[in-house]
N, CA and C atoms as a LAMMPS dump frame, in Angstrom:
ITEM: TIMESTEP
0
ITEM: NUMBER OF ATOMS
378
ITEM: BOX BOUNDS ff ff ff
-5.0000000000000000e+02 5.0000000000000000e+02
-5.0000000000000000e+02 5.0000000000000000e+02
-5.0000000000000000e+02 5.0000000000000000e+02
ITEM: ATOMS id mol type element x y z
1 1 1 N -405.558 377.733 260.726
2 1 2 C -404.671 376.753 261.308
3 1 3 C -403.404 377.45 261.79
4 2 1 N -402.671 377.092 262.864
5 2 2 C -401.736 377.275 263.349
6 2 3 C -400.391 376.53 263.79
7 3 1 N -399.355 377.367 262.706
8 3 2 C -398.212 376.559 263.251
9 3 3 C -397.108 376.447 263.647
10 4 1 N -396.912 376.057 264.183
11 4 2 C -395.501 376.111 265.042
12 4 3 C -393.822 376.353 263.802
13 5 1 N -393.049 377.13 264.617
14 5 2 C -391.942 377.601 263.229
15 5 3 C -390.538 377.19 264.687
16 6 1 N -389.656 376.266 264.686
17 6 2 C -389.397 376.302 265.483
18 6 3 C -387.496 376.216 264.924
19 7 1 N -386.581 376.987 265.28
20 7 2 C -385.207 377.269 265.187
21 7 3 C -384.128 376.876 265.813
22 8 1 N -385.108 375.916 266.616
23 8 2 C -384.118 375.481 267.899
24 8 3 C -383.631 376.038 269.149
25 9 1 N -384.206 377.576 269.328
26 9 2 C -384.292 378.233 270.699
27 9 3 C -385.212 377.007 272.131
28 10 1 N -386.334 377.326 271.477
29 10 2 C -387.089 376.534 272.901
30 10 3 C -386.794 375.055 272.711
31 11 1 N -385.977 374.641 272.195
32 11 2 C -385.605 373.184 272.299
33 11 3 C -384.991 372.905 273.262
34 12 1 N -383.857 374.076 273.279
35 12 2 C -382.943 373.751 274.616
36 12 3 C -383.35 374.542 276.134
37 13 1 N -384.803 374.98 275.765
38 13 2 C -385.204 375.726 277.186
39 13 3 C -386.116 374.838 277.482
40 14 1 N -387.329 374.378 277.072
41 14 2 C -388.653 373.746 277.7
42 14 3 C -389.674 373.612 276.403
43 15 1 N -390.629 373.282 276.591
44 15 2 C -391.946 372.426 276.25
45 15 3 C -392.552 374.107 275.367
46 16 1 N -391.932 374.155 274.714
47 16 2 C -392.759 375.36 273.841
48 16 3 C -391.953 375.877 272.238
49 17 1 N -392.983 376.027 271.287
50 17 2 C -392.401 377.039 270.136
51 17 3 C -391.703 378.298 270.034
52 18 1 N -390.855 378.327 269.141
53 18 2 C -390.27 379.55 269.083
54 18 3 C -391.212 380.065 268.71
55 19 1 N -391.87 379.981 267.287
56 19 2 C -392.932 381.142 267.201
57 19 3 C -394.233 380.48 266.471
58 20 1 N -395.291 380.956 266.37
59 20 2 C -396.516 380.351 265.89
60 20 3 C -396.802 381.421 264.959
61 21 1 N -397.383 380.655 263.243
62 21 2 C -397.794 381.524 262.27
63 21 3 C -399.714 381.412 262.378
64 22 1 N -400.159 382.189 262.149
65 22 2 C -401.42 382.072 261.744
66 22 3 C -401.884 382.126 260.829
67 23 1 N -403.393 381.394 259.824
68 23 2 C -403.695 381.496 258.711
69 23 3 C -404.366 382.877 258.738
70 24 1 N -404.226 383.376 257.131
71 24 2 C -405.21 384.688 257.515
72 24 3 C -406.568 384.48 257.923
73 25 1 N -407.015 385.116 258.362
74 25 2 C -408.742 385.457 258.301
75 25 3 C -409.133 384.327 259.732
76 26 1 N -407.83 384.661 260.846
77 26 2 C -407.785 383.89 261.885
78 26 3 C -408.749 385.042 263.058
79 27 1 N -409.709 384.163 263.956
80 27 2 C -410.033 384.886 264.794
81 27 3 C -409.8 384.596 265.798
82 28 1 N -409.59 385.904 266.739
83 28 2 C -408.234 386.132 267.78
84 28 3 C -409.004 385.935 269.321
85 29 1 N -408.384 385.842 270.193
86 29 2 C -408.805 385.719 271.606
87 29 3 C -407.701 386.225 272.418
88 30 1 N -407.939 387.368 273.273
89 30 2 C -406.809 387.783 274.15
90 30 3 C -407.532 387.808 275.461
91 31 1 N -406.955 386.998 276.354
92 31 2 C -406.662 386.955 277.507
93 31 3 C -406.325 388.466 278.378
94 32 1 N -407.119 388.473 279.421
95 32 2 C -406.723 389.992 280.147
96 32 3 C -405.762 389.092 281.545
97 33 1 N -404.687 389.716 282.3
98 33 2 C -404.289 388.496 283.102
99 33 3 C -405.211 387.782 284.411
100 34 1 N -404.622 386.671 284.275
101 34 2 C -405.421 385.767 284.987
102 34 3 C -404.954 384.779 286.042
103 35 1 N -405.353 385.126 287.33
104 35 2 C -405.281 384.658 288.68
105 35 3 C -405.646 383.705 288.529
106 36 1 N -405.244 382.841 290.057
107 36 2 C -405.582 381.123 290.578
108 36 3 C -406.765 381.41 291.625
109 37 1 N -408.156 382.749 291.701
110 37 2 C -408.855 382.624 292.666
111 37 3 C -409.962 381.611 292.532
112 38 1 N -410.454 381.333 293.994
113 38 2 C -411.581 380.355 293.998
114 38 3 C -412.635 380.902 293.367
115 39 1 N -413.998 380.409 293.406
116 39 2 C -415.064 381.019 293.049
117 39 3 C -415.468 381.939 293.54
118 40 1 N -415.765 381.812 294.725
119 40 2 C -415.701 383.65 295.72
120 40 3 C -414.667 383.814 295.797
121 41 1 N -413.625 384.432 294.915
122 41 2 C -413.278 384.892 294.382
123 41 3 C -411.876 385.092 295.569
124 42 1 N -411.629 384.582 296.448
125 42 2 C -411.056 384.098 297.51
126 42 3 C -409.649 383.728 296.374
127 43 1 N -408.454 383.828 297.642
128 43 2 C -406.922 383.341 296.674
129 43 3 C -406.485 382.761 297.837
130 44 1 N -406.296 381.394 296.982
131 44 2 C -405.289 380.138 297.972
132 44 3 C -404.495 380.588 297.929
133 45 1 N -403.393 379.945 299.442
134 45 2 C -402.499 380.295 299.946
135 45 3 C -401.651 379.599 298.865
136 46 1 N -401.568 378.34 298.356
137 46 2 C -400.639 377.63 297.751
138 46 3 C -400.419 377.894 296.459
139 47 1 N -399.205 377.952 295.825
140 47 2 C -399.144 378.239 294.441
141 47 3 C -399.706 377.168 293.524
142 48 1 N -399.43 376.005 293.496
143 48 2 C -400.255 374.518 292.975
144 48 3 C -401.375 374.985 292.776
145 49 1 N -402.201 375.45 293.758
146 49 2 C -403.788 375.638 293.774
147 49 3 C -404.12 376.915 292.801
148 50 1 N -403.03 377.704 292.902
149 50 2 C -403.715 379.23 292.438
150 50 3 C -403.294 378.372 291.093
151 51 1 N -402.003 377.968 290.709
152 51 2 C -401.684 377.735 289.25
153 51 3 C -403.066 376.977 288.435
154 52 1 N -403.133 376.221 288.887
155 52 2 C -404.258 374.873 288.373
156 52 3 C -405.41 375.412 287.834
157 53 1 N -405.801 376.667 289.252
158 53 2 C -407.611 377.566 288.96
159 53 3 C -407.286 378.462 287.898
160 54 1 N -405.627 379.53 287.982
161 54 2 C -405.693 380.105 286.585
162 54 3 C -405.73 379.411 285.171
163 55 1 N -405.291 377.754 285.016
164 55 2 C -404.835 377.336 284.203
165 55 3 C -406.469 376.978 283.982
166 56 1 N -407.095 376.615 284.323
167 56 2 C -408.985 376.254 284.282
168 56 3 C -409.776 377.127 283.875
169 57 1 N -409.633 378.733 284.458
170 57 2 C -410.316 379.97 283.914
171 57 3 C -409.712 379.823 282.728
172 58 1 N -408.462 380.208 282.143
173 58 2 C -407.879 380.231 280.705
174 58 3 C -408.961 379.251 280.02
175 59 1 N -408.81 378.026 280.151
176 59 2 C -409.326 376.896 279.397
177 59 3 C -410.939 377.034 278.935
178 60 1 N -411.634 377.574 280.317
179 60 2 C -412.91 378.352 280.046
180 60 3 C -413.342 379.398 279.487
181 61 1 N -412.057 379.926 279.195
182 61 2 C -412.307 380.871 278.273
183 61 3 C -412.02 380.879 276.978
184 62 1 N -411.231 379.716 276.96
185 62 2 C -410.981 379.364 275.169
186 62 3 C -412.345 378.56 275.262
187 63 1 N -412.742 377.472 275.667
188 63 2 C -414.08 376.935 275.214
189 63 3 C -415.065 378.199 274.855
190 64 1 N -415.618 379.127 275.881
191 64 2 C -416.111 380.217 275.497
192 64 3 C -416.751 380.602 274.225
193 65 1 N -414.585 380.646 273.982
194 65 2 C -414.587 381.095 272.587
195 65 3 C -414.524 379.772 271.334
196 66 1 N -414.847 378.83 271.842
197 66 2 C -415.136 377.929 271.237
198 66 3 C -414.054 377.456 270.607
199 67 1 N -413.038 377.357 271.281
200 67 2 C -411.638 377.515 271.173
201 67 3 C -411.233 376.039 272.326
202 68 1 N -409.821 375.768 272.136
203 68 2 C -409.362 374.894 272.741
204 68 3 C -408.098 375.197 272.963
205 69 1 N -406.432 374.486 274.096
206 69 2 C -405.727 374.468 273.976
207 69 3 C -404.55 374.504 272.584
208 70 1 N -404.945 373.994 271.771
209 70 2 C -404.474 373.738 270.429
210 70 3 C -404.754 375.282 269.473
211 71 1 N -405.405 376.593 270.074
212 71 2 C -405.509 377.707 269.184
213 71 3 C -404.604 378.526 270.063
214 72 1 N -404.048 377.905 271.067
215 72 2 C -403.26 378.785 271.97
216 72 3 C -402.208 379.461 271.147
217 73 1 N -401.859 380.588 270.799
218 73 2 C -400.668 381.368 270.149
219 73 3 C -399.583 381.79 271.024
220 74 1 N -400.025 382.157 271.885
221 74 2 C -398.98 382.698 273.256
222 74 3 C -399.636 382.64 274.24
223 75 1 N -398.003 382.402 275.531
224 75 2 C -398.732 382.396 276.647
225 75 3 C -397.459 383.29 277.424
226 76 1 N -398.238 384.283 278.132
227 76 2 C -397.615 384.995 278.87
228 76 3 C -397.821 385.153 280.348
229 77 1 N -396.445 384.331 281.289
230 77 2 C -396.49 383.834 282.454
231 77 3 C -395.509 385.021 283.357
232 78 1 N -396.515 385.15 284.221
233 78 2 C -395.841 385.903 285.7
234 78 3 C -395.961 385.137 286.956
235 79 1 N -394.815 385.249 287.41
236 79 2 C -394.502 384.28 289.041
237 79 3 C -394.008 385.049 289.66
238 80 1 N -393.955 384.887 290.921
239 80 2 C -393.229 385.871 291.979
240 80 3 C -391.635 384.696 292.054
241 81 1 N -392.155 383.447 292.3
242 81 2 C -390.801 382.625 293.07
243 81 3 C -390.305 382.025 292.006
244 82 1 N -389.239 381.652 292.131
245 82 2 C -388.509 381.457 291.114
246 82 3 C -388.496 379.841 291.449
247 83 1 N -388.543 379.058 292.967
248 83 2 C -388.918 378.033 293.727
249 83 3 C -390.281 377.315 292.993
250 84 1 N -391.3 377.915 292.618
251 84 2 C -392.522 377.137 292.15
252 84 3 C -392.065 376.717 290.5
253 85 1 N -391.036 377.117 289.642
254 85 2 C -391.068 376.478 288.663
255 85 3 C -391.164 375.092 288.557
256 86 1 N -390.615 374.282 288.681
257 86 2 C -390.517 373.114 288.402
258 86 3 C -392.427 372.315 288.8
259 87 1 N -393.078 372.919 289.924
260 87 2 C -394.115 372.845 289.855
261 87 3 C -394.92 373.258 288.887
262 88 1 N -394.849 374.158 288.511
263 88 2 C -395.362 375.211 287.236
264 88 3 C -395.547 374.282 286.336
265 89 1 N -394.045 373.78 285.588
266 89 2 C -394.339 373.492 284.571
267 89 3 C -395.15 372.242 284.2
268 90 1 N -394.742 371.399 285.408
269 90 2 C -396.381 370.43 285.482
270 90 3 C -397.684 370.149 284.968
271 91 1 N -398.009 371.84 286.085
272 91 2 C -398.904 372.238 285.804
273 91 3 C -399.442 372.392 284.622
274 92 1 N -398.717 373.075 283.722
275 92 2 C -398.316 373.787 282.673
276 92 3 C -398.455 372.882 281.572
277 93 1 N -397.992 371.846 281.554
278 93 2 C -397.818 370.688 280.689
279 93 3 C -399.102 369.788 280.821
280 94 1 N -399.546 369.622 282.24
281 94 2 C -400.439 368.917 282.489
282 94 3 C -401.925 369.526 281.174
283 95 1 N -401.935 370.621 281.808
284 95 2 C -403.417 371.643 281.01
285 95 3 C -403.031 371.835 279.488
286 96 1 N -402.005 371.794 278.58
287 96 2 C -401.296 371.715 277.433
288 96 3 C -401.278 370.602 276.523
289 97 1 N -400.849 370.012 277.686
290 97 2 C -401.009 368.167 276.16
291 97 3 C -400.094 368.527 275.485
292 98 1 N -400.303 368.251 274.955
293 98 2 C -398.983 368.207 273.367
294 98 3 C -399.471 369.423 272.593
295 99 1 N -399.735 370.752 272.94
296 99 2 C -399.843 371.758 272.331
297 99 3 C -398.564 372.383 272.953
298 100 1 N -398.237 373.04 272.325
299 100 2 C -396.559 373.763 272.097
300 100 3 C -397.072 375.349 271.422
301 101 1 N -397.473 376.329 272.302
302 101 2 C -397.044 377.795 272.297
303 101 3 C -395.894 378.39 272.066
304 102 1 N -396.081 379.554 271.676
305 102 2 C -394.883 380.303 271.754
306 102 3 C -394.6 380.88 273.277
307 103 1 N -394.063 381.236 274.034
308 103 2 C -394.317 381.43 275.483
309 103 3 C -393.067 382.162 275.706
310 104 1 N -393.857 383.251 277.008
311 104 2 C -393.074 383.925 277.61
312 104 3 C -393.011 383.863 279.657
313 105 1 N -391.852 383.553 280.115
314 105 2 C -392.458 383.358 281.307
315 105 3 C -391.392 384.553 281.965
316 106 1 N -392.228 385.191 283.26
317 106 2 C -391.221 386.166 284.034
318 106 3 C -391.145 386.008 285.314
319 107 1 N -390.371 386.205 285.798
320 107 2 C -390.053 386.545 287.966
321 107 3 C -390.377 387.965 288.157
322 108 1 N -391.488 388.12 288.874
323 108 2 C -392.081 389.838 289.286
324 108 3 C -391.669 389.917 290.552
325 109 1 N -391.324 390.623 291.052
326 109 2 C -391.483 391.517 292.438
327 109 3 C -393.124 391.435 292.869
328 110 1 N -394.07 391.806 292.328
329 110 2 C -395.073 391.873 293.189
330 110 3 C -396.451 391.669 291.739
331 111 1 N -397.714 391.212 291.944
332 111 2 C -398.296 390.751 291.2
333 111 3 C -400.008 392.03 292.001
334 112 1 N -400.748 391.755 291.42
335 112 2 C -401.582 393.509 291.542
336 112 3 C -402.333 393.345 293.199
337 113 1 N -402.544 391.575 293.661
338 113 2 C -403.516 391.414 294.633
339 113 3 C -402.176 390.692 295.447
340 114 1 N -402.328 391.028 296.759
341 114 2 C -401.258 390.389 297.769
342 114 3 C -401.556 389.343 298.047
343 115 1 N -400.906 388.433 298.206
344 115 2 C -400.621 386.716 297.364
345 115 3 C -400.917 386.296 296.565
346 116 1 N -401.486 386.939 295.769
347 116 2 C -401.015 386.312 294.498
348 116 3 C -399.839 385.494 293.783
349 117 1 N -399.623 384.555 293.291
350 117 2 C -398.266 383.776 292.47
351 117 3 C -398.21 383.902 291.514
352 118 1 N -399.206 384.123 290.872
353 118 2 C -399.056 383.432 289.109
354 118 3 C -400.138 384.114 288.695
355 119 1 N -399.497 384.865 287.253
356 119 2 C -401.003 385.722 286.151
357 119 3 C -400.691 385.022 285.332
358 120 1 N -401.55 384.446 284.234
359 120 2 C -401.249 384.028 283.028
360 120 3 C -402.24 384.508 282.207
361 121 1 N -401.873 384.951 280.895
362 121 2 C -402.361 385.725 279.635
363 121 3 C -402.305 385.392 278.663
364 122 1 N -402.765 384.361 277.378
365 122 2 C -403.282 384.242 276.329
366 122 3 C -403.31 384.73 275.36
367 123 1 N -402.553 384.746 274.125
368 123 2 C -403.658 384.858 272.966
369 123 3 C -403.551 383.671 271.875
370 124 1 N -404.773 383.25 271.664
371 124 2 C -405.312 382.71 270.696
372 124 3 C -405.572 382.74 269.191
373 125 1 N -406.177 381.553 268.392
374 125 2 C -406.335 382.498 267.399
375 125 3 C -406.721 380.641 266.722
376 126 1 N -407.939 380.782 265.966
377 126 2 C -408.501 379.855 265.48
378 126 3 C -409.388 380.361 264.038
């Protein structure tokens, strides 16, 4: 089981834990980062679109692991624009529910595939 330890940092920033404890003998899931591409493997022009498909691969990969939103431990977010937040977190909230990560989000200069918007990275732990 996993739980949230919270100090009052992300209270006054957004929709997330300061930090998440795990029980021992927890098994882990790490995320390698993860794009908004289509199935052929194609990348929308729009950030909405890329956000939504990375936020869907993640989710498919916690089922996978037989896992759900709720084993989420961290989430580690890269954006280029600093303009798509408020979309983001939507997003973000939308695919989340009332699960509350510990989370890290950043503004990059450049992301590995050209247009790319958004990597997001995972780890788990159930």
């Amino acid at each position: 089981m996993n739980t949230a330890i919270n100090v009052g940092v992300a209270a006054k920033l957004g929709q997330y834990s300061d930090a998440i404890a795990t029980s021992a003998g927890a098994r882990w899931l790490y995320t390698s980062g993860t794009p908004g591409l289509n199935e052929d493997g194609s990348l929308p022009e729009d950030f909405e679109t890329q956000a939504s498909l990375a936020w869907k691969s993640i989710i498919a990969m916690l089922h996978a692991a037989d896992m759900d939103v709720e084993n989420i431990v961290k989430i580690n977010q890269s954006m280029l624009r600093r303009e798509d937040l408020d979309s983001y977190r939507k997003i973000r909230n939308a695919y989340l529910g009332e699960a509350r990560p510990a989370s890290m989000l950043s503004f990059i200069s450049e992301l590995v595939m050209p247009g790319m918007l958004i990597e997001l990275e995972i780890v788990a732990a159930k």
